[in-house]
KEKE-3310 file (N, C-alpha, C; in steps of 0.2 Angstrom, whole numbers, plus 5000, padded with zeros to 4 digits):
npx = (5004:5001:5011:5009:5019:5022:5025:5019:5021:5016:5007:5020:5027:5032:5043:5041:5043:5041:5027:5023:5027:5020:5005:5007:5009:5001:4985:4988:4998:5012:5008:4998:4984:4978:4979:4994:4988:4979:4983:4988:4993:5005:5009:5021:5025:5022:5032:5042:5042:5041:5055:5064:5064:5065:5079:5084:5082:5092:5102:5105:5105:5115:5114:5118:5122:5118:5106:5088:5076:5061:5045:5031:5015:5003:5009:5022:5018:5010:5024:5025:5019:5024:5039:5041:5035:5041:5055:5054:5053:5049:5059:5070:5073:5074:5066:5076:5069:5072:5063:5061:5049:5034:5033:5038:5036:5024:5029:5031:5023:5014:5025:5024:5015:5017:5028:5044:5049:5056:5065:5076:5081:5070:5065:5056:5053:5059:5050:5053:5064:5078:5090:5096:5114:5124:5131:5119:5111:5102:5106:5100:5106:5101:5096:5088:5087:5091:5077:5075:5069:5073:5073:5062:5044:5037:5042:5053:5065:5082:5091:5109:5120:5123:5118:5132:5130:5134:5122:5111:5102:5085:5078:5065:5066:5058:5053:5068:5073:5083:5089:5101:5116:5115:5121:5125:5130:5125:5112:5098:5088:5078:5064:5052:5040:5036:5029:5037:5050:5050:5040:5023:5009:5007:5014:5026:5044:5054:5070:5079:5090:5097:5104:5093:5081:5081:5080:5069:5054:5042:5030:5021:5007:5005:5005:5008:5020:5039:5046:5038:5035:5048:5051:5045:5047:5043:5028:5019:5006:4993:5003:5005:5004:5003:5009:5023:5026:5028:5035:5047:5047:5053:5065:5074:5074:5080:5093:5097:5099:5113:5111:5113:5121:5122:5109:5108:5115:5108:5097:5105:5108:5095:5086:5093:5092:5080:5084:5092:5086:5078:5086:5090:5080:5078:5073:5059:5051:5055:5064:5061:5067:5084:5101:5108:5101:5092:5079:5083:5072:5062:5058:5053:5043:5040:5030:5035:5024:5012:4998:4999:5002:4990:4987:5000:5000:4988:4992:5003:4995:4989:5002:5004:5010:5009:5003:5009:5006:5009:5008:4995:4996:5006:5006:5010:5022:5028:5039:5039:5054:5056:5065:5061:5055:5057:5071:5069:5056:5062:5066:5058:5049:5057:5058:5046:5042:5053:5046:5036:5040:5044:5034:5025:5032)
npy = (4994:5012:5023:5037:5051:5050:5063:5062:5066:5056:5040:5032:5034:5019:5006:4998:4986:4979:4980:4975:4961:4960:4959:4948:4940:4938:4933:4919:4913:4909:4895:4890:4891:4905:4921:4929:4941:4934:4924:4917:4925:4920:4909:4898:4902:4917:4919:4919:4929:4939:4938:4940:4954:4959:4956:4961:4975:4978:4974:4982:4995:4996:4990:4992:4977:4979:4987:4984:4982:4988:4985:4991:4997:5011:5024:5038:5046:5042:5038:5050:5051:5040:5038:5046:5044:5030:5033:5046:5043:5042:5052:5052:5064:5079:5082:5088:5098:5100:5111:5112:5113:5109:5095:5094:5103:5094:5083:5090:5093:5083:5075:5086:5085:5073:5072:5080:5095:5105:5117:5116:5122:5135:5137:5144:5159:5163:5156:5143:5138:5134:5124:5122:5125:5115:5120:5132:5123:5125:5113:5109:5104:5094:5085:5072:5065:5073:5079:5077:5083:5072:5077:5090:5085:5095:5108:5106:5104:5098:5090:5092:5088:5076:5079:5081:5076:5077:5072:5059:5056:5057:5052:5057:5050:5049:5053:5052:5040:5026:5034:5040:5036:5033:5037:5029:5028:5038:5040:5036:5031:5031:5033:5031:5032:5019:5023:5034:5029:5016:5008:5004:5014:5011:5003:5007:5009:5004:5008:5003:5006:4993:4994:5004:4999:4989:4997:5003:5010:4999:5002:5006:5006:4989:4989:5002:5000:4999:4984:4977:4974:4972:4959:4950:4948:4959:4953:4953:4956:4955:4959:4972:4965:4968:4979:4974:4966:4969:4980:4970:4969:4981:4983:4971:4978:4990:4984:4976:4989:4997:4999:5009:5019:5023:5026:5036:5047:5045:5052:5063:5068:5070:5079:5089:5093:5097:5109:5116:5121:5128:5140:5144:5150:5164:5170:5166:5153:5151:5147:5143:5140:5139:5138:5130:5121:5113:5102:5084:5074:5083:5094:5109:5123:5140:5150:5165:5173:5170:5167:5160:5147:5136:5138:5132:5118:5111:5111:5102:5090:5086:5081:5070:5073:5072:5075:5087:5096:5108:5106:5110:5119:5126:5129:5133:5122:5106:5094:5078:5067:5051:5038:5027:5032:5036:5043:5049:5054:5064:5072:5073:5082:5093:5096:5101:5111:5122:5121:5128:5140:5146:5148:5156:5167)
npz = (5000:4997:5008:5019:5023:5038:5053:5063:5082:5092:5092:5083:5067:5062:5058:5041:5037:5049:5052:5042:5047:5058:5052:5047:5055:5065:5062:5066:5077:5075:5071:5079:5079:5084:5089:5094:5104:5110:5116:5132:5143:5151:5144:5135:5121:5122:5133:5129:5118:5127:5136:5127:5122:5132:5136:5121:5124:5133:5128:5115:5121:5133:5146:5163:5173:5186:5184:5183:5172:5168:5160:5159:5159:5157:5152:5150:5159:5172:5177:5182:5193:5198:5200:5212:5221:5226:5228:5235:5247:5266:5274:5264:5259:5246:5229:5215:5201:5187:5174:5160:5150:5145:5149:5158:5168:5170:5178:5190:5196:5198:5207:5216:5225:5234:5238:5245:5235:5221:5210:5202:5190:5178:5163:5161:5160:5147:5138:5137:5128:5127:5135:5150:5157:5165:5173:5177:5185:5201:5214:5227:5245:5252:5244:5234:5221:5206:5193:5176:5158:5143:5133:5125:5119:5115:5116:5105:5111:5117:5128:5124:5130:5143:5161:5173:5190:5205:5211:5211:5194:5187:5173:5162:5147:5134:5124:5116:5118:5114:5105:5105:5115:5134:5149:5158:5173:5179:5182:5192:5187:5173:5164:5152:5137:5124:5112:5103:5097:5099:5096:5095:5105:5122:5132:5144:5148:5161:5168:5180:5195:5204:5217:5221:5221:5229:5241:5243:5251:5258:5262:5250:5237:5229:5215:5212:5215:5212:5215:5214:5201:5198:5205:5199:5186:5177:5175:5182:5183:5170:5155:5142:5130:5114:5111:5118:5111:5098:5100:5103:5091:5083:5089:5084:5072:5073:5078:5066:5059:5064:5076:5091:5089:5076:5073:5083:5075:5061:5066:5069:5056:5049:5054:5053:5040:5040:5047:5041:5028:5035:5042:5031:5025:5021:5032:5032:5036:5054:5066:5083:5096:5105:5096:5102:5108:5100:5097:5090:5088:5087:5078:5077:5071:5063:5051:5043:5040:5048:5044:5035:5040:5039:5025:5024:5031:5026:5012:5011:5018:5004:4997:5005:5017:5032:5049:5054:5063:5075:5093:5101:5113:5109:5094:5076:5067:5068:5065:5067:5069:5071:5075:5066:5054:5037:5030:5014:5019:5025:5015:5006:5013:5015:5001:5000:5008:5001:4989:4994:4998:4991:4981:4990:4993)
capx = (5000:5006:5015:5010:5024:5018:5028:5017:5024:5017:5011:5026:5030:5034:5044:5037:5044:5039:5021:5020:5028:5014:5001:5006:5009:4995:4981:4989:5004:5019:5003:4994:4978:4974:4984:4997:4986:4973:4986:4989:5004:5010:5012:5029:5026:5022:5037:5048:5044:5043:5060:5069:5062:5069:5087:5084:5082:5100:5109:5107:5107:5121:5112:5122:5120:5117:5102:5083:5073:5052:5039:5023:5010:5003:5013:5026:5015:5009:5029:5025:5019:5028:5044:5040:5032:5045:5059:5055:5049:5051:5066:5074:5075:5070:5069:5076:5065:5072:5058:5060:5044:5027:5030:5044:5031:5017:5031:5036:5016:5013:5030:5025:5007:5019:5034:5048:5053:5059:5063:5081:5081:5067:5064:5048:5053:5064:5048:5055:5065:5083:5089:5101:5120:5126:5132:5114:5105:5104:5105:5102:5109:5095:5093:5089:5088:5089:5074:5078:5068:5079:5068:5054:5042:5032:5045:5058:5073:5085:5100:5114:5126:5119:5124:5139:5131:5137:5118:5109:5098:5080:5075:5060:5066:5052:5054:5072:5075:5087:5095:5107:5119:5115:5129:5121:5133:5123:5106:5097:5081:5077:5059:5048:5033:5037:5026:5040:5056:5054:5037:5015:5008:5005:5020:5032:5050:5059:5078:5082:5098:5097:5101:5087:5075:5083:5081:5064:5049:5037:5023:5018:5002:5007:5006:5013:5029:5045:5049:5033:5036:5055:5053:5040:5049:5036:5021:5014:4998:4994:5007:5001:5006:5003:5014:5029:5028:5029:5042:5052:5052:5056:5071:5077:5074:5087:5098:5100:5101:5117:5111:5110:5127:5117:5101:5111:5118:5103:5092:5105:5107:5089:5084:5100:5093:5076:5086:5097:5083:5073:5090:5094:5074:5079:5065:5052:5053:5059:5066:5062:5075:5090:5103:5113:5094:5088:5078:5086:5068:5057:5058:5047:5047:5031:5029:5034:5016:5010:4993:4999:5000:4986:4990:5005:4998:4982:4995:5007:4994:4990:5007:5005:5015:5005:5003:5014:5003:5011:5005:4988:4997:5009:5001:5014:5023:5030:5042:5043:5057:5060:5069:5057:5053:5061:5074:5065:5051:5060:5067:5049:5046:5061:5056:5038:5046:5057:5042:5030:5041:5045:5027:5022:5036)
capy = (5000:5018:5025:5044:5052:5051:5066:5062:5066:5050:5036:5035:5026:5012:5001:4996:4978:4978:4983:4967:4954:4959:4959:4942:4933:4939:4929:4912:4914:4899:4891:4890:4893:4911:4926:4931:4943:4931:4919:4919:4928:4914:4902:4898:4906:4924:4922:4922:4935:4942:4939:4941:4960:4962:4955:4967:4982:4976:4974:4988:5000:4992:4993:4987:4972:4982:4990:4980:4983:4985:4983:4993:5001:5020:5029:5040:5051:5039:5038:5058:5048:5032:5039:5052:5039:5028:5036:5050:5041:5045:5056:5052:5071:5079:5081:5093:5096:5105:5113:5114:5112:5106:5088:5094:5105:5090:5079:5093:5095:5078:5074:5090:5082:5066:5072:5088:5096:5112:5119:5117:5126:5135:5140:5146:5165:5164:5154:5135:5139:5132:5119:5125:5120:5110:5125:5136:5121:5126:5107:5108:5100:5087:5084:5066:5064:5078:5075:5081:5078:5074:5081:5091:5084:5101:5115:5107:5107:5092:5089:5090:5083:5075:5084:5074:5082:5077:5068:5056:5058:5052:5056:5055:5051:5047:5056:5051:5034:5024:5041:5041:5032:5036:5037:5026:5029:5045:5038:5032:5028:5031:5031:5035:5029:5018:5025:5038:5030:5011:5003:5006:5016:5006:5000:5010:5004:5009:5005:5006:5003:4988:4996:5010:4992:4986:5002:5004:5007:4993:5005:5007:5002:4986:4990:5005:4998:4996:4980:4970:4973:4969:4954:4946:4951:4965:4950:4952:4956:4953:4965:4976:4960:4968:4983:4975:4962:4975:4985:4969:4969:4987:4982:4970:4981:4996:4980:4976:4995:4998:5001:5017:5025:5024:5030:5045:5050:5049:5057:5072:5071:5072:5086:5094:5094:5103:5114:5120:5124:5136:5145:5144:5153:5170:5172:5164:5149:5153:5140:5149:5138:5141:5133:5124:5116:5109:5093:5081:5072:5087:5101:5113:5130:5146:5155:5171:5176:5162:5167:5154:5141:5131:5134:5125:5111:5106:5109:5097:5085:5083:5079:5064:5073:5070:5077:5090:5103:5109:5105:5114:5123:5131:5131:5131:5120:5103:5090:5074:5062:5048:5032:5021:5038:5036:5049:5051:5059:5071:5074:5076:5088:5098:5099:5105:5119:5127:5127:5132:5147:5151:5150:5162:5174)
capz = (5000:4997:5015:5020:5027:5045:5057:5069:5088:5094:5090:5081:5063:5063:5050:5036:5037:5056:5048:5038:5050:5062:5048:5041:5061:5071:5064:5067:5078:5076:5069:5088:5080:5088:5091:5102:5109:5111:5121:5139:5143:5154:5138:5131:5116:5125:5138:5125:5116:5131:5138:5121:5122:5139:5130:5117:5127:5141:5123:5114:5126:5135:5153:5167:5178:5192:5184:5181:5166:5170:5157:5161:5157:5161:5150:5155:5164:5176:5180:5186:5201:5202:5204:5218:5226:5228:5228:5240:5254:5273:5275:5257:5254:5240:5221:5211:5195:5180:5170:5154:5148:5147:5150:5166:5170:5176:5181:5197:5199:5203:5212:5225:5227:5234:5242:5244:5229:5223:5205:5201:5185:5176:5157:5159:5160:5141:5135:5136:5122:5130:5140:5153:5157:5172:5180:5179:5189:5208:5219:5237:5250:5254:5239:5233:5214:5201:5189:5169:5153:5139:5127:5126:5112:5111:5114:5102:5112:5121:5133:5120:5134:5149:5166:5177:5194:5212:5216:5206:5191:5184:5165:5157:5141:5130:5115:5111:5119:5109:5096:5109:5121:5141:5153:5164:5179:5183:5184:5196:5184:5167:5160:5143:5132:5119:5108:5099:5095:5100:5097:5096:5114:5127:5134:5145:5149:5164:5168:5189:5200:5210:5225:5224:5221:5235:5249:5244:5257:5259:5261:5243:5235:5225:5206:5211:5218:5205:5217:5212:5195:5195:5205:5195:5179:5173:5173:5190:5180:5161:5152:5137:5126:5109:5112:5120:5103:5092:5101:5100:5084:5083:5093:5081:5066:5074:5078:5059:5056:5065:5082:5093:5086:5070:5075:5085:5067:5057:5069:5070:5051:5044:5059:5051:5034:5043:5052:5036:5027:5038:5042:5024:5020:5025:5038:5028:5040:5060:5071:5089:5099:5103:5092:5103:5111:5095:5097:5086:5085:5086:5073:5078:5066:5064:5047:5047:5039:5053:5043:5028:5041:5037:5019:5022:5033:5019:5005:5012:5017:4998:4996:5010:5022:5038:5057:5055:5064:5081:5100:5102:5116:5107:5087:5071:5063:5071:5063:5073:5065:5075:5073:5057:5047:5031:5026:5012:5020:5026:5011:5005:5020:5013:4994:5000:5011:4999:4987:4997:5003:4982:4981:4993:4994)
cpx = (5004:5005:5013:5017:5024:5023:5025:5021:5025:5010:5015:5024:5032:5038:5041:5035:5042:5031:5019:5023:5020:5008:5001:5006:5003:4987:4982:4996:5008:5013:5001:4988:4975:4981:4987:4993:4979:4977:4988:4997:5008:5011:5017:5030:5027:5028:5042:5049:5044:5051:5065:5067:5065:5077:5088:5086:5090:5103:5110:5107:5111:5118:5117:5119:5116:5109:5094:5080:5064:5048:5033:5019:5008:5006:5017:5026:5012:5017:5030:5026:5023:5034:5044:5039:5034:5052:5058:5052:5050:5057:5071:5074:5070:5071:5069:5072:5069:5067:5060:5054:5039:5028:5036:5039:5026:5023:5032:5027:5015:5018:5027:5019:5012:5023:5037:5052:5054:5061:5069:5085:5074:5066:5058:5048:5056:5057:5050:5061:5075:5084:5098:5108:5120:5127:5127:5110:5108:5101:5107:5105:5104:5092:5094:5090:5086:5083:5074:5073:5072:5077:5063:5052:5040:5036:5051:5062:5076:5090:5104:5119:5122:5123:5127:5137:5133:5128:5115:5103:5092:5078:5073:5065:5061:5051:5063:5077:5076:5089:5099:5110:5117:5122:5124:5122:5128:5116:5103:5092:5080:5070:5056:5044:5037:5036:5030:5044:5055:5046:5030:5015:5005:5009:5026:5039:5052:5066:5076:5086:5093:5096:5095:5081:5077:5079:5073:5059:5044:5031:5020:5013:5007:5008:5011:5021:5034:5045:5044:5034:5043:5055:5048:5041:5044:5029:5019:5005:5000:4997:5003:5006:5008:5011:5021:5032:5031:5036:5049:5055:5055:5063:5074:5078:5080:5093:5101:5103:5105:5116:5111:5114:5123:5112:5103:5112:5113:5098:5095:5107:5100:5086:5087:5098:5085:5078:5089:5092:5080:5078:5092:5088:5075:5075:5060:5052:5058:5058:5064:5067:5080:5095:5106:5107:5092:5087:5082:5079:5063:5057:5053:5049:5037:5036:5029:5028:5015:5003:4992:5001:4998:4986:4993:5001:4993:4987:5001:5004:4992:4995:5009:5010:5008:5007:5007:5012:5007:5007:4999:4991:5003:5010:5009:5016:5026:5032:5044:5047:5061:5063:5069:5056:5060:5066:5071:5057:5055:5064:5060:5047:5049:5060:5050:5041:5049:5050:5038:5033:5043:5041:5023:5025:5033)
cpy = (5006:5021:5033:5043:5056:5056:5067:5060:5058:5049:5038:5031:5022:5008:4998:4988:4975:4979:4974:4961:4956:4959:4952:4935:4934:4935:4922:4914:4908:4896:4886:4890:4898:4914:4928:4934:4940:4925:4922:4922:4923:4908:4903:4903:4913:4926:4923:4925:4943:4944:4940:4950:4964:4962:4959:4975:4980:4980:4981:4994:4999:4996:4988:4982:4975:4986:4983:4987:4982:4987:4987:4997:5007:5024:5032:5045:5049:5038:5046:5056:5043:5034:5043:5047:5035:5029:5044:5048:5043:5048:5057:5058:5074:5080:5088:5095:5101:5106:5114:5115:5109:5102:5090:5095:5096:5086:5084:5091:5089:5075:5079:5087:5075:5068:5079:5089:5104:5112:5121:5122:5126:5139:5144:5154:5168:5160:5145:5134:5136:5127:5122:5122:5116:5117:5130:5130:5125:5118:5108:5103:5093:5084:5074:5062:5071:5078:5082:5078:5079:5079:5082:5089:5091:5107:5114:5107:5100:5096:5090:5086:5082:5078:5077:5079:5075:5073:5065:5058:5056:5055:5053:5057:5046:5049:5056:5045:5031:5027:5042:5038:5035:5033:5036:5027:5037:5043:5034:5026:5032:5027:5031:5028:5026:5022:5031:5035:5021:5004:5006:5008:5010:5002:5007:5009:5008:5006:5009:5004:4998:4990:5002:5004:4992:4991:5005:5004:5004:4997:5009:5004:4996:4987:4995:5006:4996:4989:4973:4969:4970:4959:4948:4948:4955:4959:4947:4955:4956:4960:4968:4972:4965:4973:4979:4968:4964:4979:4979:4968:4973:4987:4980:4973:4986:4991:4980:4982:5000:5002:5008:5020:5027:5026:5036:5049:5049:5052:5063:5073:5073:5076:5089:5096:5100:5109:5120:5122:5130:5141:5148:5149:5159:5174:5169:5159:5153:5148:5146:5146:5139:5136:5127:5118:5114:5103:5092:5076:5076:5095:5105:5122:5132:5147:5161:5176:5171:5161:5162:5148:5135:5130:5129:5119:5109:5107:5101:5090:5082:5080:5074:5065:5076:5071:5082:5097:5104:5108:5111:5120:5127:5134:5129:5125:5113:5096:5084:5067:5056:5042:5028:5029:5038:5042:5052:5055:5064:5076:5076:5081:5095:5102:5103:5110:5122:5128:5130:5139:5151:5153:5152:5169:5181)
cpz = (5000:5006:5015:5021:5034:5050:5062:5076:5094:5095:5086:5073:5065:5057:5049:5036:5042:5054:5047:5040:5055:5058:5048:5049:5064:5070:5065:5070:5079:5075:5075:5087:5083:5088:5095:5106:5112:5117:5126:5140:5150:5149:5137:5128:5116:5128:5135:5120:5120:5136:5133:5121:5128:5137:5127:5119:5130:5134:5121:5117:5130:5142:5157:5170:5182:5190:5181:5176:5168:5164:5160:5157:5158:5157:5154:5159:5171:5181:5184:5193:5204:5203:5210:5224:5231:5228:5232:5247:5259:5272:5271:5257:5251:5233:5219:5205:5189:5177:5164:5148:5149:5152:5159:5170:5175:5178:5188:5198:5202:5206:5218:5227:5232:5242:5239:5239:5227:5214:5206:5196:5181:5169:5156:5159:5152:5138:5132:5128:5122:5135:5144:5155:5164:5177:5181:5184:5199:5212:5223:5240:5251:5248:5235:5226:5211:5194:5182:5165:5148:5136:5126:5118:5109:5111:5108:5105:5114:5124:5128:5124:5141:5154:5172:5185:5200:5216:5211:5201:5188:5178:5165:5150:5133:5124:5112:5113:5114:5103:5100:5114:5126:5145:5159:5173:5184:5185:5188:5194:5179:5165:5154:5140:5127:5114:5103:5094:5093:5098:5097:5106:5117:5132:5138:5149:5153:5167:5177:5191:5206:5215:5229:5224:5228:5243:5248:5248:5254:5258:5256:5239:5229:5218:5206:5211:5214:5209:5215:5206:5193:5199:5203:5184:5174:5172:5178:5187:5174:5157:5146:5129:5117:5108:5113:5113:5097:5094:5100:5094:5081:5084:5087:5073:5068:5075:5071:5056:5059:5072:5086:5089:5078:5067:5077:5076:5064:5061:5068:5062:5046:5049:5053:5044:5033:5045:5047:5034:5028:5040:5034:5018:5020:5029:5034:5035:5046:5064:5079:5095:5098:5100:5094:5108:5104:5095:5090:5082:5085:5084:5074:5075:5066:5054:5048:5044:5043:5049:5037:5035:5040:5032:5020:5026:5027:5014:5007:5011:5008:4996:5000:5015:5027:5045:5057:5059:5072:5087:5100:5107:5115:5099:5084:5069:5069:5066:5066:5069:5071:5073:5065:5054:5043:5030:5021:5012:5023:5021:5007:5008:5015:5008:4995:5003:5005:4992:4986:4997:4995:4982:4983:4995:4992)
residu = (UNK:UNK:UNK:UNK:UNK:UNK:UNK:UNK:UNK:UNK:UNK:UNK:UNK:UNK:UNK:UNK:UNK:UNK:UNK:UNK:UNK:UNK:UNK:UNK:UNK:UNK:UNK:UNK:UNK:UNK:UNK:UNK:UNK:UNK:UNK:UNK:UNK:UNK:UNK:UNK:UNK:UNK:UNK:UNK:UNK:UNK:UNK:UNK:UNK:UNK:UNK:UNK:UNK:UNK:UNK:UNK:UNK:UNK:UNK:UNK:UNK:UNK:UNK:UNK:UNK:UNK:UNK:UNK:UNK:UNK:UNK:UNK:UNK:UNK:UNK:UNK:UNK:UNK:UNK:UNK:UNK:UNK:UNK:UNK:UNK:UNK:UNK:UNK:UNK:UNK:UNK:UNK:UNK:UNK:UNK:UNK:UNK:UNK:UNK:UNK:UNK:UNK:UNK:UNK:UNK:UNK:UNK:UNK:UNK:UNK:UNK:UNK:UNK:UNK:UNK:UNK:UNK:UNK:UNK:UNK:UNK:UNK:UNK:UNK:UNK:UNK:UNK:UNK:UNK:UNK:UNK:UNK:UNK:UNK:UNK:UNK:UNK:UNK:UNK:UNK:UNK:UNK:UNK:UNK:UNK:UNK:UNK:UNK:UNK:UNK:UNK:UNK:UNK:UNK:UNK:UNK:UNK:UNK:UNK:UNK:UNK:UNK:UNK:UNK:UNK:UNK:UNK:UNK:UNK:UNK:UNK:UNK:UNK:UNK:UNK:UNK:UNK:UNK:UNK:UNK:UNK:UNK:UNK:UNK:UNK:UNK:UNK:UNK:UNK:UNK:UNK:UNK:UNK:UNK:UNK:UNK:UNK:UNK:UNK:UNK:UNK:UNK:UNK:UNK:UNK:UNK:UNK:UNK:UNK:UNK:UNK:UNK:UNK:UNK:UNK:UNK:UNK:UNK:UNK:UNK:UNK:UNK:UNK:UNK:UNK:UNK:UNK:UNK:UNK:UNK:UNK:UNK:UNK:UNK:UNK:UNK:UNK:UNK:UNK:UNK:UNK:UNK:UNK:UNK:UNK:UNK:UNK:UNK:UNK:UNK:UNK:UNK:UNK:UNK:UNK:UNK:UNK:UNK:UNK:UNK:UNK:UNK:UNK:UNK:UNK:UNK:UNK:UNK:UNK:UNK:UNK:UNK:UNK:UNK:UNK:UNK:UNK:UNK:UNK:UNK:UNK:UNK:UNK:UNK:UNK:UNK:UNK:UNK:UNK:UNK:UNK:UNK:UNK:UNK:UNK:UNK:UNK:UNK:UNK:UNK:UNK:UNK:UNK:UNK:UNK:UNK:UNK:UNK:UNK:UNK:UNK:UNK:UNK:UNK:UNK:UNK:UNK:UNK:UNK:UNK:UNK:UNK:UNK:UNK:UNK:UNK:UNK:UNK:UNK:UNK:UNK:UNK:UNK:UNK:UNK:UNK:UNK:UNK:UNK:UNK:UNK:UNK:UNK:UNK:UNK:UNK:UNK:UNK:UNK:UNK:UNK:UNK:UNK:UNK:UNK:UNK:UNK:UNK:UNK:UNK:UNK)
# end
């Protein structure tokens, strides 16, 4: 079938070839008569595409020993709560938040609903339009973990270099898990939605250190508690089967296609070929980030008539380029290129800009 060319923020594309194995196995899986999602997830067949996904994630992200791997559900919004939850328990401290944006934003809201936190650095006075260095955060003394996101989906920006700070740190990275290595030594937990980079929604992976499992309080509702989930290997209830199917196939599709180092490098070359562009319109196109925060998977740019906006979005869709509208709460233009989107669509993207912007100058 003909492929839009999907820039949608999330769910995400998906490869094409990951597309048509799930197509061609799910009404008869390993000839079982019935669907994976139809089988019990304590059967053979499910555990091991179960525990091969768990493999998959250690490998290519090269997680330590020391650290477990949980499988859930909730999205990575539901981690707002669950890490506050258990990890700031009696007397643990508090959490620092960086805000850089929206998604920081409800992460600090619902951590201060929990336990003590504080506002280690805030963008919100520059318009979220930067992400700050190591030396603008302010970390307190009681402070328990530093909470970062790598990258905001809807202001467009990232971490370019993660911060080496003196307490440990928890990222939501949900829009650019697996386009780059983490330097695991600094974390204490690492979370995010599949749904961007690694797989369909419904699934969200979180990586923890041993010994924060370990020093965990007891007095946590069950589901809630990272300890039930790691010591029942993410299948203390029926996991969200189709999802964590799909994302292993995802998996082995970045495996044959040269792994994260691979995926870092095309991420920051097909941004890079959005990014020349709008610099290269002479204002027609205006990036509002700053340049050294530029997501690598989320291109976000205004018209400088913002009044042709929706021209461009209805003309593009004619041209099968798809989602490309910006977050409702902050309008224009949005690029989300994440791991499966074809290079050539964003070559496609490209050709339509320049002659969109000859044919309205």
């Amino acid at each position: 079938m003909d492929r839009v060319h999907n820039f949608s923020a999330g769910p995400c594309t998906l490869p094409a070839s990951v597309i048509g194995e799930l197509a061609d196995e799910l009404p008869n899986f390993e000839d079982t008569g019935m669907s994976l999602v139809e089988m019990s997830h304590r059967d053979a067949g499910y555990d091991r595409i179960h525990r091969e996904t768990l493999d998959l994630l250690r490998s290519l992200c090269a997680v330590p020993d020391d650290m477990s791997i949980l499988l859930l559900q909730g999205g990575a919004t539901l981690q707002f709560a669950m890490v506050p939850l258990n990890l700031l328990g009696t007397d643990q401290g508090r959490a620092g938040h960086v805000v850089t944006g929206s998604w920081a934003k409800k992460a600090l809201a619902d951590a201060a609903k929990i336990g003590g936190t504080y506002t280690a650095w805030s963008g919100a006075e520059d318009g979220f339009v930067r992400m700050p260095t190591a030396a603008e955060l302010t970390v307190e003394a009681d402070t328990r973990y530093v909470h970062v996101t790598s990258n905001e989906t809807i202001g467009g920006i990232r971490i370019p270099e993660f911060y080496d700070l003196d307490v440990p740190q928890v990222a939501d990275m949900s829009s650019d898990y697996l386009t780059r290595p983490i330097p695991w030594e600094r974390f204490d937990l690492v979370y995010g939605g599949a749904q961007k980079n690694i797989g369909p929604a419904g699934l969200t992976v979180v990586f923890i250190r041993n010994s924060v499992l370990e020093a965990l309080p007891d007095d946590i509702p069950a589901y809630l508690h990272y300890r039930t989930h790691a010591d029942a290997d993410s299948l203390a209830n029926t996991p969200p089967v189709f999802s964590i199917w799909a994302t292993g196939k995802v998996l082995r599709w970045i495996e044959s296609n040269g792994v994260i180092p691979a995926m870092e490098a095309s991420a920051a070359e097909r941004s890079a070929m959005v990014y020349d562009l709008i610099d290269d319109s002479d204002g027609f196109y205006r990036c509002p980030v700053d340049v050294g925060s530029r997501s690598h998977t989320n291109v976000v740019f205004r018209l400088r008539n913002e009044e042709l906006e929706q021209p461009f979005l209805a003309e593009a869709a004619t041209q099968g380029l798809v989602s490309l509208k910006g977050h409702r709460s902050v309008g224009g233009i949005r690029a989300s290129i994440y791991n499966a989107l074809p290079t050539e669509s964003v070559t496609a993207l490209t050709r339509f800009m320049g002659d969109f912007a000859a044919g309205n100058t």
